[in-house]
N, C-alpha and C positions, 0 to 999 in steps of 0.2 A: 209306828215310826213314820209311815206317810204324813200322817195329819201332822207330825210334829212338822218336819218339812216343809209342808206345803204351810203351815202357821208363820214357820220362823222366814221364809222366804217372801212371804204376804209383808210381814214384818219391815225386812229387808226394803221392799219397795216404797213402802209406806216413809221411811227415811231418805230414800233419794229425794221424794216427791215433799220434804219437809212436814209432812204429818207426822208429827213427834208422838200426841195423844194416841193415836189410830193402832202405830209400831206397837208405845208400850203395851198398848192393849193385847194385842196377835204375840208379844213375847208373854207378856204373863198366861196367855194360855196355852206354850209352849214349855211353860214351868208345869203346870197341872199335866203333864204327859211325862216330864221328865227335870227333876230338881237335882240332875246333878251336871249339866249342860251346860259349863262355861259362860258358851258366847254368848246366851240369849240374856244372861246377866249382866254381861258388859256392854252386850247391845242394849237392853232397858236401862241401864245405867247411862251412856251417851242421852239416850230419850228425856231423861229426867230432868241432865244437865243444862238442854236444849231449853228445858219446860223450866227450868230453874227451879227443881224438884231437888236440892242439894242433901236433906237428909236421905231421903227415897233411893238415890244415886250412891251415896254412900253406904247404906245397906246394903244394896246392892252387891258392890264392891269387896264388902267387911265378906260375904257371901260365898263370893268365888275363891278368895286369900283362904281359905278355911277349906277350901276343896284342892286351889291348885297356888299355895304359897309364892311362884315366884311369875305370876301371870303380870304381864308387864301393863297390858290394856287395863286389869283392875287396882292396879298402882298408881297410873298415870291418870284413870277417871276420879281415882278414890281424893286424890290430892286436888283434882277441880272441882270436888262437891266441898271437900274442907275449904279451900279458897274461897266459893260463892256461898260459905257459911259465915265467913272472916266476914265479908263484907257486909251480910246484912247485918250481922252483929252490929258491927261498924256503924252501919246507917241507921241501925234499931237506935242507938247510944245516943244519935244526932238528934232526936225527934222531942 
């Protein structure tokens, strides 16, 4: 339970400091310790969004709705991966 901590909190800092790649990294090995953790979902899910990672972020999201149905951060990331899906579509369609 330390390592998770001290991973997710690594994590944590890595997002202040705008290291998107670095966080998702320190969260996904915060999942290999414990996959039933919320936040580190919805914190790699922001990470994704950042990286314009919209399916990955969405997973993400689909993930935690399936653990904690009425979690409002993976509602409100889930609907900005669909949005920055909308638009590449969008853009993919112009090409």
């Amino acid at each position: 339970m330390e390592k998770f901590k001290r991973l997710k909190n690594e994590g944590n800092d890595f997002v202040k400091m705008g290291e998107y790649e670095e966080a998702a990294n320190k969260y996904s090995e915060c999942m290999k310790l414990n996959t039933e953790e919320c936040t580190v979902y919805t914190n790699r899910a922001l990470c994704y969004l950042k990286l314009c990672k919209y399916e990955e972020a969405k997973q993400d999201c689909d993930h935690v709705l399936q653990i904690e149905d009425s979690n409002i951060k993976a509602f409100y990331r889930r609907a900005l991966a669909y949005k920055g899906l909308q638009v590449r579509k969008k853009n993919m369609a112009g090409i």
